[in-house]
C-alpha positions as CSV (number, residue, x, y, z in Angstrom):
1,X,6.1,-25.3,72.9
2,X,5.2,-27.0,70.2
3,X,5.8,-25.3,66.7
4,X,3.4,-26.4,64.2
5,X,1.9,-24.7,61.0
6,X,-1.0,-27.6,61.7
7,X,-1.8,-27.6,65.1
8,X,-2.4,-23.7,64.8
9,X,-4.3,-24.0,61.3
10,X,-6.7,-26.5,62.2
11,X,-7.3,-24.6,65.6
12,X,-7.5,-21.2,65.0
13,X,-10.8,-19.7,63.5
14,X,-9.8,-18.2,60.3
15,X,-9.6,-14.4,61.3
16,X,-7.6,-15.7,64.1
17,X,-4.6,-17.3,61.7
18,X,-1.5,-15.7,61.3
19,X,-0.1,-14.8,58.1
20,X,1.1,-18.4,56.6
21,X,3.7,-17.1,54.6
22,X,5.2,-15.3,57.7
23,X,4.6,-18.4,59.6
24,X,6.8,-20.5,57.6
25,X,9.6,-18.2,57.5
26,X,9.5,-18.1,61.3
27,X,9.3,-21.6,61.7
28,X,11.9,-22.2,58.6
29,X,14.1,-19.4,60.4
30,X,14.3,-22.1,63.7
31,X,14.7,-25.3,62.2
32,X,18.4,-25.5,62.1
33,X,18.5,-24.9,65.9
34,X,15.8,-27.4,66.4
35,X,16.7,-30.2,64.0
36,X,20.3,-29.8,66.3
37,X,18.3,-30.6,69.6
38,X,16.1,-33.5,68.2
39,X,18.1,-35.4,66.1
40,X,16.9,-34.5,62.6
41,X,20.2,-33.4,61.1
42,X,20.1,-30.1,59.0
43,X,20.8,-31.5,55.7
44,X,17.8,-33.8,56.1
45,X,15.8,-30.9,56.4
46,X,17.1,-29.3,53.6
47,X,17.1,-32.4,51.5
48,X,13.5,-32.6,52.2
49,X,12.8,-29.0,51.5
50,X,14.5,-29.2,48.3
51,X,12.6,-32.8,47.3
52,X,9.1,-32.2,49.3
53,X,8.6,-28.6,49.2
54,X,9.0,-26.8,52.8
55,X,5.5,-27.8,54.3
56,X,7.6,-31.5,54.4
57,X,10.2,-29.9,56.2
58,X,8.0,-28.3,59.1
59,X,5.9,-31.5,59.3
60,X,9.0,-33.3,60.2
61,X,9.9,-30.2,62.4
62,X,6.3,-30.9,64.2
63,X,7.1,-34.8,64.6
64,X,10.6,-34.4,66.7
65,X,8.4,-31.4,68.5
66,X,6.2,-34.5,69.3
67,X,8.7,-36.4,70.3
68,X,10.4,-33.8,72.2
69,X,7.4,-32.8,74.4
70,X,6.1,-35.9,74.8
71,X,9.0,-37.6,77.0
72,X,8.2,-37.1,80.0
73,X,4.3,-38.2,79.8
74,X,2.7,-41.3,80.4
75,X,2.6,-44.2,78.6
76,X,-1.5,-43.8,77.7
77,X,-0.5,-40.0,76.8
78,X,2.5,-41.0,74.7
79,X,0.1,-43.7,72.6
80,X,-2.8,-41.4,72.4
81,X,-0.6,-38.4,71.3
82,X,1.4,-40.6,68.9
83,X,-1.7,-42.2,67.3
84,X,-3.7,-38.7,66.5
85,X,-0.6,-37.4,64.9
86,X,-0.2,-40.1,62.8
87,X,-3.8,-40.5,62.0
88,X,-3.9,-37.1,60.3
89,X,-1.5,-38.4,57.3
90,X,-3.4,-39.3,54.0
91,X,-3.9,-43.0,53.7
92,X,-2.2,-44.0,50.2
93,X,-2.0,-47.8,48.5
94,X,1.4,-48.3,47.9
95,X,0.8,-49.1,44.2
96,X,-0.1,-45.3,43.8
97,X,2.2,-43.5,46.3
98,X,5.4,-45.5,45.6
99,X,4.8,-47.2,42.2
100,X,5.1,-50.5,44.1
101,X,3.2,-53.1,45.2
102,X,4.7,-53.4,48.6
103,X,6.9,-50.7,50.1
104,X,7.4,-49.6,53.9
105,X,8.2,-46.5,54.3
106,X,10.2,-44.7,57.1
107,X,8.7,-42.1,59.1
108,X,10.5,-39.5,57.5
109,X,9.7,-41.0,54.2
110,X,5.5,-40.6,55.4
111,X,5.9,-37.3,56.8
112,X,7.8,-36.5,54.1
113,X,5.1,-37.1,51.7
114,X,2.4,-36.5,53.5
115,X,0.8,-40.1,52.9
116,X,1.5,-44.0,53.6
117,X,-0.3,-47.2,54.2
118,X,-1.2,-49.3,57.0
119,X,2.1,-50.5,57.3
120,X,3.7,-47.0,57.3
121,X,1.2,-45.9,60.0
122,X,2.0,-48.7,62.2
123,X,5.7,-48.9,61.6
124,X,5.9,-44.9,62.3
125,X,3.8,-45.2,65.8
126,X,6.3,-47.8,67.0
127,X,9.2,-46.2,66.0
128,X,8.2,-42.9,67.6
129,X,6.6,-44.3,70.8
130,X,10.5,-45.9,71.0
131,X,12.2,-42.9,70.9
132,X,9.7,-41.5,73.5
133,X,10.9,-44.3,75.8
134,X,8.6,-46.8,75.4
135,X,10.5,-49.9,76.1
136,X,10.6,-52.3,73.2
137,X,9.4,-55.2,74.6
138,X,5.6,-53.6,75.3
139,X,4.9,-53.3,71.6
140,X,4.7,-55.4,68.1
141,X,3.8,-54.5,64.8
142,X,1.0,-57.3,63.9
143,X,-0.1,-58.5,60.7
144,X,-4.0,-59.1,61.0
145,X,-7.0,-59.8,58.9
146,X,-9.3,-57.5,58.5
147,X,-13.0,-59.0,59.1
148,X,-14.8,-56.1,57.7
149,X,-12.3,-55.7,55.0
150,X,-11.1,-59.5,54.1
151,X,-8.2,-58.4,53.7
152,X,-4.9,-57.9,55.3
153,X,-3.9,-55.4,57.4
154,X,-1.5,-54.0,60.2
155,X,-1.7,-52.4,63.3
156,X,0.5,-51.6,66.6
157,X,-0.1,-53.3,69.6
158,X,0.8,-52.3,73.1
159,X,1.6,-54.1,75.8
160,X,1.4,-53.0,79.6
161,X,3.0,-55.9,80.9
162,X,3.8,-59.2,79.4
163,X,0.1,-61.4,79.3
164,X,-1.5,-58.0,79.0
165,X,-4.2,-57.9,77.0
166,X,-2.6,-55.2,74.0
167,X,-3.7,-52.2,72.8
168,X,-4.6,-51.4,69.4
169,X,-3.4,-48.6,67.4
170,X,-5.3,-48.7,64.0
171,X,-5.1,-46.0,61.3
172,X,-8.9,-47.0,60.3
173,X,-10.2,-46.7,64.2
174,X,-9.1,-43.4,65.8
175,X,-9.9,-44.5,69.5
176,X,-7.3,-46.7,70.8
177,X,-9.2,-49.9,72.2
178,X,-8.1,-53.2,73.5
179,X,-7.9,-56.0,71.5
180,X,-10.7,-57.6,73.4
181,X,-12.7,-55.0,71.8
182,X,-11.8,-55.8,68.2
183,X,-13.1,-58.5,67.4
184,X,-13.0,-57.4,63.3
185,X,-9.3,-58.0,63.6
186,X,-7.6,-61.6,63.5
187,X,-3.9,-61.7,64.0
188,X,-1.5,-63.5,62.4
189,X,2.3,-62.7,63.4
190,X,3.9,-59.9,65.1
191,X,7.0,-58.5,65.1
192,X,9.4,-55.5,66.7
193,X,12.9,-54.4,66.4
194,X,13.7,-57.7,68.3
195,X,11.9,-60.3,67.3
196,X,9.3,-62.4,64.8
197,X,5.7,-64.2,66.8
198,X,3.7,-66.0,65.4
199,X,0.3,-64.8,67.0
200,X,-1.9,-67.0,69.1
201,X,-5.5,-65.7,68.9
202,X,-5.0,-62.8,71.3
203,X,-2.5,-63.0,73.0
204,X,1.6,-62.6,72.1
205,X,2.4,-65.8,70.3
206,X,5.2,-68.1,69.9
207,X,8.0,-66.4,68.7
208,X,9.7,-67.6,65.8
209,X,13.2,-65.7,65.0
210,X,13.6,-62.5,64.1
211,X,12.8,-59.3,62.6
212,X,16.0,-60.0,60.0
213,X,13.8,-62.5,58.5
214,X,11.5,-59.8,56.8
215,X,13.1,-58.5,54.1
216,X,10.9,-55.3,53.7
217,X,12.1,-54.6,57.4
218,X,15.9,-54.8,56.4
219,X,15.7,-52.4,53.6
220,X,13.6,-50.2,55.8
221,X,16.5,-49.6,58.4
222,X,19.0,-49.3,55.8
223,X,17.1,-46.2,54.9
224,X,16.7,-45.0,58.2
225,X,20.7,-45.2,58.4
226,X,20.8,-43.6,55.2
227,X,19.0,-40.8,56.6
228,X,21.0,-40.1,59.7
229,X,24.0,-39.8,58.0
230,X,22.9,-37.0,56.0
């Protein structure tokens, strides 16, 4: 079962909610027990809740429920599950969310918050399709230019098997298509938790090092440490 504040808000007709304030106390009530089964530690929660406000702290609840209940489905389900949730988050410039120009965010950090950028969106799908089991190897986090936009952008992209044509996951398109299909996008390098490409036109690329090279990725896993050891 999936406890979520959301799922039943956006569902329910409005004589049909429950009381929100007892909803939260409920949920808030199970957290501790839940955060123990899937991996959020307690005083993560409660660092959030103090920072974010408690609607933080059961959107992060509702992410490892994801995570949870999606394990044992397929591959298409895990993406297609992972990208809705995601999708649902506020798209925010880093310049206004972060006071930066360029900032990528961990998942908690988005959820947290309630807002990102493409880079958060992207960086969250992978990282959560991971801990769902998806191997590795099957996706990269690709920088691409934006036709429609001029402008740069990021996306997931899956892999079935090796010279697959990928999968897109876009924060701008909600269906996931195949990169065949989108032709507004024009990669330019890829990366994952093992590894820097340099994109050929559709396919994989030529990869170059790895993901130690970026900067912006190093800082972003020394927070995710930071936060498990809360």
């Amino acid at each position: 079962m999936r406890l979520s504040v959301f799922i039943w808000s956006s569902c329910l007709p409005k004589t049909a909610r429950p009381n929100r304030l007892l909803l939260i106390a409920l949920l808030l009530c199970v957290s501790s027990v839940f955060a123990e089964i899937t991996g959020l530690t307690e005083g993560l929660l409660n660092h959030i809740a103090r920072t974010y406000g408690q609607e933080a702290k059961l959107r992060l609840i509702d992410w490892q429920g994801l995570i949870r209940a999606g394990m044992n489905r397929s591959e298409a389900e895990k993406l297609a599950l992972v990208n809705s949730f995601f999708n649902r988050v506020v798209f925010v410039d880093d310049i206004i969310h972060w006071k930066k120009p360029d900032y990528w965010a961990t998942p908690v950090e988005m959820l947290a918050t309630n807002g990102g950028d493409c880079e958060d969106f992207s960086i969250a799908k992978y990282l959560t399709l991971r801990e769902m089991g998806v191997p590795d190897e099957r996706m990269l986090i690709t920088y691409v230019k934006s036709v429609k936009l001029n402008q740069a952008h990021m996306v997931l992209t899956y892999y079935p098997s090796p010279e697959a044509n990928p999968m897109v996951l876009d924060n701008l398109v909600n269906e996931i298509k195949p990169a065949s299909e989108r032709s507004d996008l024009l990669p330019v390098y890829s990366f994952n938790g093992g590894g820097l490409w340099l994109s050929k036109e559709r396919g994989r690329g030529r990869r170059v090092g790895s993901s130690a090279q970026i900067s912006l990725w190093r800082e972003l896993e020394a927070r995710i440490e930071k936060e498990k050891s809360r």
